[in-house]
Every structure is written in structure tokens, then in C-alpha cells.
VOBA-1610 file (N, C-alpha, C; in pm, whole numbers, padded with zeros to 5 digits, always signed):
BEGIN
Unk-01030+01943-00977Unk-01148+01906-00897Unk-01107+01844-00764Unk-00969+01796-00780Unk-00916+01727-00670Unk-00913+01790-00512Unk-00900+01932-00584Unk-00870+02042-00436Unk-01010+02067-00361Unk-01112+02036-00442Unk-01221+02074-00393Unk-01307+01948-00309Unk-01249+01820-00334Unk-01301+01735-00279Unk-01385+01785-00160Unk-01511+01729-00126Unk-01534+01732+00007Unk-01633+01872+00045Unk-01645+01955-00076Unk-01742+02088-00027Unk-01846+02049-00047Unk-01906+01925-00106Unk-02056+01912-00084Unk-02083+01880+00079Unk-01986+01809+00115Unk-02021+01713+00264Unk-01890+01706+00326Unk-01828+01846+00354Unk-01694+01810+00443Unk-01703+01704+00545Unk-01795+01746+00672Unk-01791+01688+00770Unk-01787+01496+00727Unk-01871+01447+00622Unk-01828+01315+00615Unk-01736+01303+00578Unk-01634+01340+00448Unk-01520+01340+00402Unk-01437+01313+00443Unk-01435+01432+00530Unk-01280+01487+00592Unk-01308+01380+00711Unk-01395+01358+00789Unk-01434+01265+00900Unk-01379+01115+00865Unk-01476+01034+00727Unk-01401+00950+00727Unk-01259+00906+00672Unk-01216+01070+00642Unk-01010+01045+00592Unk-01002+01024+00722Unk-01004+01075+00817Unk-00935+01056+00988Unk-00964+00941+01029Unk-01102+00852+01014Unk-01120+00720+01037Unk-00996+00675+00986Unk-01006+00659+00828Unk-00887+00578+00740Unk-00781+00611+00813Unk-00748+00683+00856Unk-00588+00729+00875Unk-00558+00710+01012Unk-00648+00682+01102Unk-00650+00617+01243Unk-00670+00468+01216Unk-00728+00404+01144Unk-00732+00255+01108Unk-00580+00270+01061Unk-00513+00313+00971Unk-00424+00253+00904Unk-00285+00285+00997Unk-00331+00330+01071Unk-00178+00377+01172Unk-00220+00246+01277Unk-00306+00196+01265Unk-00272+00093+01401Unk-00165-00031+01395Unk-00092-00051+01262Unk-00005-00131+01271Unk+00137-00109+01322Unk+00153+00040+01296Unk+00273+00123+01353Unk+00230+00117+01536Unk+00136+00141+01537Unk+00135+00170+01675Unk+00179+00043+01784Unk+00110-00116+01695Unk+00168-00201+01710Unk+00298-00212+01761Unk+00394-00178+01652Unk+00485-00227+01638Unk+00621-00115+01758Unk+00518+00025+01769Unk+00574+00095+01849Unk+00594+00004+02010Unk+00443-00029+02017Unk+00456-00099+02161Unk+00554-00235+02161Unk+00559-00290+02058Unk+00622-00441+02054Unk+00795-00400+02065Unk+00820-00310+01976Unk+00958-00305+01977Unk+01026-00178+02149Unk+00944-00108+02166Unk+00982-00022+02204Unk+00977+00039+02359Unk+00823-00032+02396Unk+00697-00022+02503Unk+00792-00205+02561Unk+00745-00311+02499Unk+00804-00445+02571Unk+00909-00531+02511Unk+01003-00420+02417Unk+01139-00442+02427Unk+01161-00552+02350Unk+01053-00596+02235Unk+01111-00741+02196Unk+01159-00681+02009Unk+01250-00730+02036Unk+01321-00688+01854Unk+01380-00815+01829Unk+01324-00950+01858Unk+01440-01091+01778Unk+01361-01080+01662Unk+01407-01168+01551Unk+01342-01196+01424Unk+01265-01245+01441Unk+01189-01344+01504Unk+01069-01408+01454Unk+00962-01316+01478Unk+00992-01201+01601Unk+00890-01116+01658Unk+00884-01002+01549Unk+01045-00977+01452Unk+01018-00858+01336Unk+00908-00977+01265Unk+00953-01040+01207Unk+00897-01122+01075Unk+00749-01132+01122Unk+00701-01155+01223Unk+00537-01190+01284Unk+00505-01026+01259Unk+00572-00932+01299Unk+00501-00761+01281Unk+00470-00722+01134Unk+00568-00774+01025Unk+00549-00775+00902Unk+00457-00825+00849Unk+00458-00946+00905Unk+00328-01036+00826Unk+00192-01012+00873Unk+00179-00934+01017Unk+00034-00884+01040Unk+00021-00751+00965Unk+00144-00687+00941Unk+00105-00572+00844Unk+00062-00602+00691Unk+00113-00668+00638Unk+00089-00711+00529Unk-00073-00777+00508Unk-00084-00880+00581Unk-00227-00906+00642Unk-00323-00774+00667Unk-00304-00684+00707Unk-00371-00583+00760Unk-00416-00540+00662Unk-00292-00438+00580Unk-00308-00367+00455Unk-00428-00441+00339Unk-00430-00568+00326Unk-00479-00629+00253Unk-00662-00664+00287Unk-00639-00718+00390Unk-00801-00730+00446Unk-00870-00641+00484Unk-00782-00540+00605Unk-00818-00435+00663Unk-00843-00297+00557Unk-00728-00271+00564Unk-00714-00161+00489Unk-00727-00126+00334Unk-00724-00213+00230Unk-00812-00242+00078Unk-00990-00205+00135Unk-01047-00290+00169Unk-01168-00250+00185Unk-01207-00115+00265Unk-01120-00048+00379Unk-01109+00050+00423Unk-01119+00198+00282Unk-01026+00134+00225Unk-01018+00225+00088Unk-01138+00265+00032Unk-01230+00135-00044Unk-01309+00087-00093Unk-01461+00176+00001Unk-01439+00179+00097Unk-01531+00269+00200Unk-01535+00403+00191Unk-01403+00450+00190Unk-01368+00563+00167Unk-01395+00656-00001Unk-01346+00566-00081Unk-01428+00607-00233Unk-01598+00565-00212Unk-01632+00509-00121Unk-01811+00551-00187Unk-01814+00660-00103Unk-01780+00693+00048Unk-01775+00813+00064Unk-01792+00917+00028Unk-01633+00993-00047Unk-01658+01045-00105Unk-01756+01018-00292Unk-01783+00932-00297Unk-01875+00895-00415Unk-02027+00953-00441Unk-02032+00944-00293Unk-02187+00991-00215Unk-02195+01092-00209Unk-02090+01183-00149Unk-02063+01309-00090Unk-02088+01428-00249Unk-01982+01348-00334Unk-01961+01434-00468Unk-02082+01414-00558Unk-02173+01339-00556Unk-02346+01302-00618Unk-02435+01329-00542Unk-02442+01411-00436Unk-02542+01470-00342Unk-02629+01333-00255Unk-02571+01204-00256Unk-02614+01146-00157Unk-02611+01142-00006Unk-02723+01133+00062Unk-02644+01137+00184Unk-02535+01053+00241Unk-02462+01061+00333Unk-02390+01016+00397Unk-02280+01030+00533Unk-02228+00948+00593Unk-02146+01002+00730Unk-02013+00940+00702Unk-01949+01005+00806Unk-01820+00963+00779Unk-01799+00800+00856Unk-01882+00741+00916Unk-01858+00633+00974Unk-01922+00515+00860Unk-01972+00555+00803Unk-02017+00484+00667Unk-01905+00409+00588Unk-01759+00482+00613Unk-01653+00384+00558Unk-01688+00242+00619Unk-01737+00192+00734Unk-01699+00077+00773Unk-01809+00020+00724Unk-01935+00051+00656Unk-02035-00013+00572Unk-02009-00175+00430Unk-01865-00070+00443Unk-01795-00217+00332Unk-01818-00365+00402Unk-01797-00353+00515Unk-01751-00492+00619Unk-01886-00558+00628Unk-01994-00529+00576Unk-02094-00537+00605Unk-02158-00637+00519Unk-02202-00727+00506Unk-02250-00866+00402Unk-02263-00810+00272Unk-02251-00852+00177Unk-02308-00835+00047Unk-02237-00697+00000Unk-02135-00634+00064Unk-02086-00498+00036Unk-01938-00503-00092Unk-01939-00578-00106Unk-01800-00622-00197Unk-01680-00597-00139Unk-01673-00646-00021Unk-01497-00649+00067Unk-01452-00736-00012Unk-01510-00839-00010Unk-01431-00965-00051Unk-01338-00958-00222Unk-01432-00890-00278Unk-01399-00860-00416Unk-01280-00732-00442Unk-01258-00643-00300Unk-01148-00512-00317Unk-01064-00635-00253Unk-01065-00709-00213Unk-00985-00840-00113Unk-00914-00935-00239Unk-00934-00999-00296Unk-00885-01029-00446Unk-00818-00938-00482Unk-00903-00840-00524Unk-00800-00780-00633Unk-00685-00706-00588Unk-00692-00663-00422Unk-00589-00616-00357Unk-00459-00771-00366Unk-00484-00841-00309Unk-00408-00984-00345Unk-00341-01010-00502Unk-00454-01023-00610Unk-00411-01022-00693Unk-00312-00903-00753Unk-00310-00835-00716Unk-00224-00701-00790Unk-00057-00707-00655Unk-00088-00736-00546Unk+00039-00716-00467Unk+00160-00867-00526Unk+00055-01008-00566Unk+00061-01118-00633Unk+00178-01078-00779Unk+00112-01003-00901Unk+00202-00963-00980Unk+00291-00881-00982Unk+00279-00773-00878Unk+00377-00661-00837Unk+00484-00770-00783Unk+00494-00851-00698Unk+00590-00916-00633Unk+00687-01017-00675Unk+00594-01026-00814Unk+00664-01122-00940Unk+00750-01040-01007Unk+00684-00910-01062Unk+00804-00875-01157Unk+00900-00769-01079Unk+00860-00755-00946Unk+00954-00691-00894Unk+01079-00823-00837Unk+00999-00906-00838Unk+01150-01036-00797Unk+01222-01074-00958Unk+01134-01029-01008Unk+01243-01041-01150Unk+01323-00957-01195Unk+01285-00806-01158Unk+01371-00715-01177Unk+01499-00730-01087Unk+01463-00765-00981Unk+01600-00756-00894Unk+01661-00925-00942Unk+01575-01017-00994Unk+01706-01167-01008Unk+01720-01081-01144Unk+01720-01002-01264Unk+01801-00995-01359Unk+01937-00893-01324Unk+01886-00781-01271Unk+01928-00691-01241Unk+01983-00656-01130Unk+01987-00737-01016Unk+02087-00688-00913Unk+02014-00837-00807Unk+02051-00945-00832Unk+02089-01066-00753Unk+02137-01023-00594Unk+02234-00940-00612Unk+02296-00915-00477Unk+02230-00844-00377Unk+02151-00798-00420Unk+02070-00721-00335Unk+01978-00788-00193Unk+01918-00908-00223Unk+01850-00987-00131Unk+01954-01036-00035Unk+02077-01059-00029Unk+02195-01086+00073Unk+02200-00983+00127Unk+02242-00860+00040Unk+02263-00768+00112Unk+02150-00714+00208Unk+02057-00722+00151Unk+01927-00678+00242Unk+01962-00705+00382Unk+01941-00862+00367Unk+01982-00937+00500Unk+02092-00870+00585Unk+02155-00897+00536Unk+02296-00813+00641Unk+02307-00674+00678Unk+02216-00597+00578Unk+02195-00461+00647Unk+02026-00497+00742Unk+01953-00576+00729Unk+01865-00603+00831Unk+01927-00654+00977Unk+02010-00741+00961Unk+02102-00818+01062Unk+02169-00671+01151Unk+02228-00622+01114Unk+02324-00531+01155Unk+02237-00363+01201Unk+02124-00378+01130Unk+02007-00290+01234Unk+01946-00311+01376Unk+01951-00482+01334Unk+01914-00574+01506Unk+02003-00528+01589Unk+02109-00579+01558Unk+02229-00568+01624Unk+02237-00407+01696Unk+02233-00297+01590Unk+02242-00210+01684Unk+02172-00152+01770Unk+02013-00209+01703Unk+01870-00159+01828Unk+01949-00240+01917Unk+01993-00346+01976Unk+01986-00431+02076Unk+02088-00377+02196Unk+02203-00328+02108Unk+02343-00257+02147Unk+02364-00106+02178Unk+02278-00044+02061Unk+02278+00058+02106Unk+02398+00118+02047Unk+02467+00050+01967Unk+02553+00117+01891Unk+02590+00117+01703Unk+02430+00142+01666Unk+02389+00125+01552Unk+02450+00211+01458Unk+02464+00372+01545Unk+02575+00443+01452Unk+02715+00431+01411Unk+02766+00357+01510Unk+02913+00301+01518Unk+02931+00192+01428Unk+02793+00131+01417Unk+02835-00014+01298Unk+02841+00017+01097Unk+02941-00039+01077Unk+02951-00050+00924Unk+02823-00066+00863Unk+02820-00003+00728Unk+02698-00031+00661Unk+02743-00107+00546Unk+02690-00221+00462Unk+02750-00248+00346Unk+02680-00200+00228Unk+02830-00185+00155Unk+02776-00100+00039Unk+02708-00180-00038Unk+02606-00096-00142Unk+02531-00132-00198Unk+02569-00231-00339Unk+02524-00314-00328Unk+02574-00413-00481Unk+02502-00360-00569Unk+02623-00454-00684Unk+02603-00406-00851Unk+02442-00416-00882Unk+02383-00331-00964Unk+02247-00342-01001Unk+02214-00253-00926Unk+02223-00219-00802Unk+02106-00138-00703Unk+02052+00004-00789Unk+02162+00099-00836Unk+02054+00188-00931Unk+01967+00131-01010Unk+02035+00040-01095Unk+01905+00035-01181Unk+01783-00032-01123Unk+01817-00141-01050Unk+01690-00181-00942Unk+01578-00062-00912Unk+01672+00016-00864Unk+01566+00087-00800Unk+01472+00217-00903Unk+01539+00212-00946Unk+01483+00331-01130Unk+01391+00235-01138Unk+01392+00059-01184Unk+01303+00038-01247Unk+01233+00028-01135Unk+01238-00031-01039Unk+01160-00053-00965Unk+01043+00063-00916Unk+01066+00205-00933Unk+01007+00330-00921Unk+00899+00296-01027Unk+00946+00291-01137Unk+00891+00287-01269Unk+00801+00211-01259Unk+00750+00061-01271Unk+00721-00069-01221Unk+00582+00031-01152Unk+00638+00090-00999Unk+00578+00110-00892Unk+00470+00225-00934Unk+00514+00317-00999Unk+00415+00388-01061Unk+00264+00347-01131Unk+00318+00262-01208Unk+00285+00191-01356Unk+00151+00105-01243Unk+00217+00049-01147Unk+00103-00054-01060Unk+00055+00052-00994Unk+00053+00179-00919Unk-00039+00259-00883Unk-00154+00306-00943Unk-00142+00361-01082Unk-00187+00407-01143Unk-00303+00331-01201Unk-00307+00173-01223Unk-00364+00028-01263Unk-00443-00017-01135Unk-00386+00020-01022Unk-00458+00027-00894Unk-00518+00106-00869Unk-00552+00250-00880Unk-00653+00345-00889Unk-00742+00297-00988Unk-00761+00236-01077Unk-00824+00247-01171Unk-00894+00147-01122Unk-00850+00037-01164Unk-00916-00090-01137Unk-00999-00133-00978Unk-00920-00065-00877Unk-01004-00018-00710Unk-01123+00061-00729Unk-01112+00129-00787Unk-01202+00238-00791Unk-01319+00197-00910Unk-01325+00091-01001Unk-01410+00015-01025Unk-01522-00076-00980Unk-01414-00131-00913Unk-01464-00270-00836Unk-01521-00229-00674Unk-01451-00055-00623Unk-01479-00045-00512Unk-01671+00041-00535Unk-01679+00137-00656Unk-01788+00167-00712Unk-01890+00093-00785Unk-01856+00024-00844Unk-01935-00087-00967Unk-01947-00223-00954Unk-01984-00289-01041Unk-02038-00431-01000Unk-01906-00507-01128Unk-01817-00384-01181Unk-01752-00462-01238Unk-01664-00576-01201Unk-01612-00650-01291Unk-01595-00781-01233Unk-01429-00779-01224Unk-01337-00867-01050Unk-01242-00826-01106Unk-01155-00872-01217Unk-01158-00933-01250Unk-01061-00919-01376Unk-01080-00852-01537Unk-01208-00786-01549Unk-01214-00691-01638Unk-01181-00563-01532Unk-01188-00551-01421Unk-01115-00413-01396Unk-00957-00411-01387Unk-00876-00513-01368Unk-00768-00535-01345Unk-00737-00568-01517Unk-00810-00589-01623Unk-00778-00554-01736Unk-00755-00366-01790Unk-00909-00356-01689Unk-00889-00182-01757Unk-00788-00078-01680Unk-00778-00170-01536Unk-00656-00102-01496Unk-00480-00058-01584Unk-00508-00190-01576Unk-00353-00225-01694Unk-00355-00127-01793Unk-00475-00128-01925Unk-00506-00056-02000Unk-00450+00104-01983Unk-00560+00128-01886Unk-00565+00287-01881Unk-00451+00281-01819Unk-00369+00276-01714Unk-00211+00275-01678Unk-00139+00273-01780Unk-00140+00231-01927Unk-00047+00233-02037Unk-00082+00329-02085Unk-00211+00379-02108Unk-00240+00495-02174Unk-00218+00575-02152Unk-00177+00597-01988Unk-00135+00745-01912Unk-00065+00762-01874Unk+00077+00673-01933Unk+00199+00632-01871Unk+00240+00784-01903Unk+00305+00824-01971Unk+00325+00951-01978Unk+00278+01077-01874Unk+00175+01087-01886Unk+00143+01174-01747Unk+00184+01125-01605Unk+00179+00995-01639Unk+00225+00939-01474Unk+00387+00975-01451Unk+00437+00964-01582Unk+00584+01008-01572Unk+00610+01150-01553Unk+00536+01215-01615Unk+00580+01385-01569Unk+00487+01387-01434Unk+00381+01334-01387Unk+00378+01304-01182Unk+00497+01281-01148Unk+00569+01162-01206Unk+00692+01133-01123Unk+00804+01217-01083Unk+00821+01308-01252Unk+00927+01417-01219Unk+00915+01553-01184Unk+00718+01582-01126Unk+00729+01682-01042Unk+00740+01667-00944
//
């Protein structure tokens, strides 16, 4: 049914994917002008681009989502609708605030057990980060980024990153579910962020043969 999205009401559909996808590129575009357009690459100016993205994704772009599924919600139940109607979320009483939580809450436990996977399983990795972040500065600044050493990757990093795939799935899949509740229904979040969890265990399997097509 997936392929067909959008034949009741292309023009809103497909209209407001291009909204979404012009909203969600404005942090790149940002960061195009900051690093590239007025030349500033020190750390506090990376670390400030990160943290408005992160900010973004969360306020901006969660409820952006949330716009986009009644969208198409409308579109696929013969309601009317336009594609500028995504930005209807922002609008009082529309439940931003509530795709706003649960976007928080879910990036909140993702960030826990992904810092636990890497302190059991590969400690070294957060140093190393650093020094291959350090040594990227260095060569935007120099200009001789290909010429510089890379350090190799520390003990743990496969399995880090296997589980961490795994993990990453497992929270997608719990995030469709539970978004798409709370972005449609009056459910509440933490029974959707229960049925997320839920149905994500139940379909772990299919999510795994997604993974290995």
C-alpha cells in the first residue's frame, strides 16, 4: 500500500513531502553558510551548529512529522486537505507539544543505552572520536586533511557498531509506532511509547530481514 501512497490527493502529499524536506534541510544549509560561505569552523561554532540541530530535529522537525502523517491521514480517508496543512500542528491545541515529549523522551533512552553499549563495549571509542574530530578541524583549516593520519579504530568498535545498528532499528520501529499514535490519536504518551516498545518486539524479526535487505 506503501507505493501507492498519495493517489487519493497527490498534489497535497507529494506537496507537503517537499515542505518537510525543505524544512528539514534548513539546518544543513545553515551550517553550509557558517562553515563554508563565513569561514568559521572553531569548536564552539561546530558544537553551537550541533546543538541547534539537535534542537531543530526535536521541536521543529518531530511535529513537522506529526503534520505530515495527518496529511497523508486525510489524504488516505478521503478528507480534504493541502499540502500546507503540515504546519497546522504549530497551531494551539494541535498536539506539538505531546510529538515534543515523546520525541525527547525516546532520543532520552536511545542515548542511555547507546552510552552503555559503547562504556561496556568499546570505552575507547569516545577519545577516539575526539581525535578523529580534532584532526578533521585541523585539516578543514589547513587544507591538508588528506595528508593527515587517521587513528585506528579501538577495541569494541565492531561490536559497537552491530549493536548499535541493532539498538537503532529496534528504536525506529517503537518510533513509528508510538509517533504515529500520538501524532493521530489522543493516545497518551506513555501508553504509546509502551505500545511502541511492544509492537517493536513483536516485529523484531521482520525488522531484521528490513535490515538485511
Amino acid at each position: 500500500q506503501g507505493t501507492n501512497l498519495g493517489r487519493h490527493n497527490p498534489r497535497a502529499i507529494f506537496g507537503a513531502a517537499a515542505l518537510l524536506i525543505a524544512v528539514g534541510l534548513i539546518p544543513s544549509a545553515l551550517q553550509l553558510v557558517v562553515q563554508y560561505g563565513l569561514k568559521m569552523t572553531s569548536a564552539p561554532v561546530m558544537y553551537a551548529l550541533v546543538g541547534f540541530s539537535l534542537l531543530y530535529s526535536v521541536l521543529v522537525m518531530a511535529p513537522m512529522l506529526g503534520g505530515f502523517l495527518r496529511v497523508i491521514d486525510a489524504g488516505e480517508n478521503g478528507r480534504e486537505t493541502h499540502a500546507t496543512a503540515i504546519f497546522d500542528v504549530f497551531k494551539s491545541g494541535q498536539g506539538a507539544g505531546r510529538m515534543i515529549v515523546l520525541a525527547v523522551l525516546l532520543f532520552l533512552i536511545a542515548s542511555v543505552v547507546f552510552g552503555l553499549i559503547v562504556g561496556v563495549f568499546g570505552p575507547g571509542i569516545v577519545g577516539w572520536y575526539g581525535e578523529l574530530v580534532g584532526i578533521c578541524q585541523i585539516g578543514a583549516l589547513t587544507g591538508t586533511g588528506p595528508k593527515l593520519a587517521m587513528p585506528a579504530p579501538p577495541d569494541g568498535f565492531g561490536t559497537v557498531v552491530v549493536l548499535g545498528v541493532l539498538f537503532g532499528l529496534f528504536v525506529q520501529g517503537a518510533y513509528a509506532i508510538s509517533f504515529g499514535q500520538v501524532s493521530l490519536t489522543q493516545r497518551s504518551v506513555g501508553g504509546a511509547l509502551a505500545d511502541g516498545f511492544m509492537g517493536a518486539l513483536k516485529n523484531l524479526l521482520p525488522l531484521l530481514v528490513l535490515l538485511l535487505i
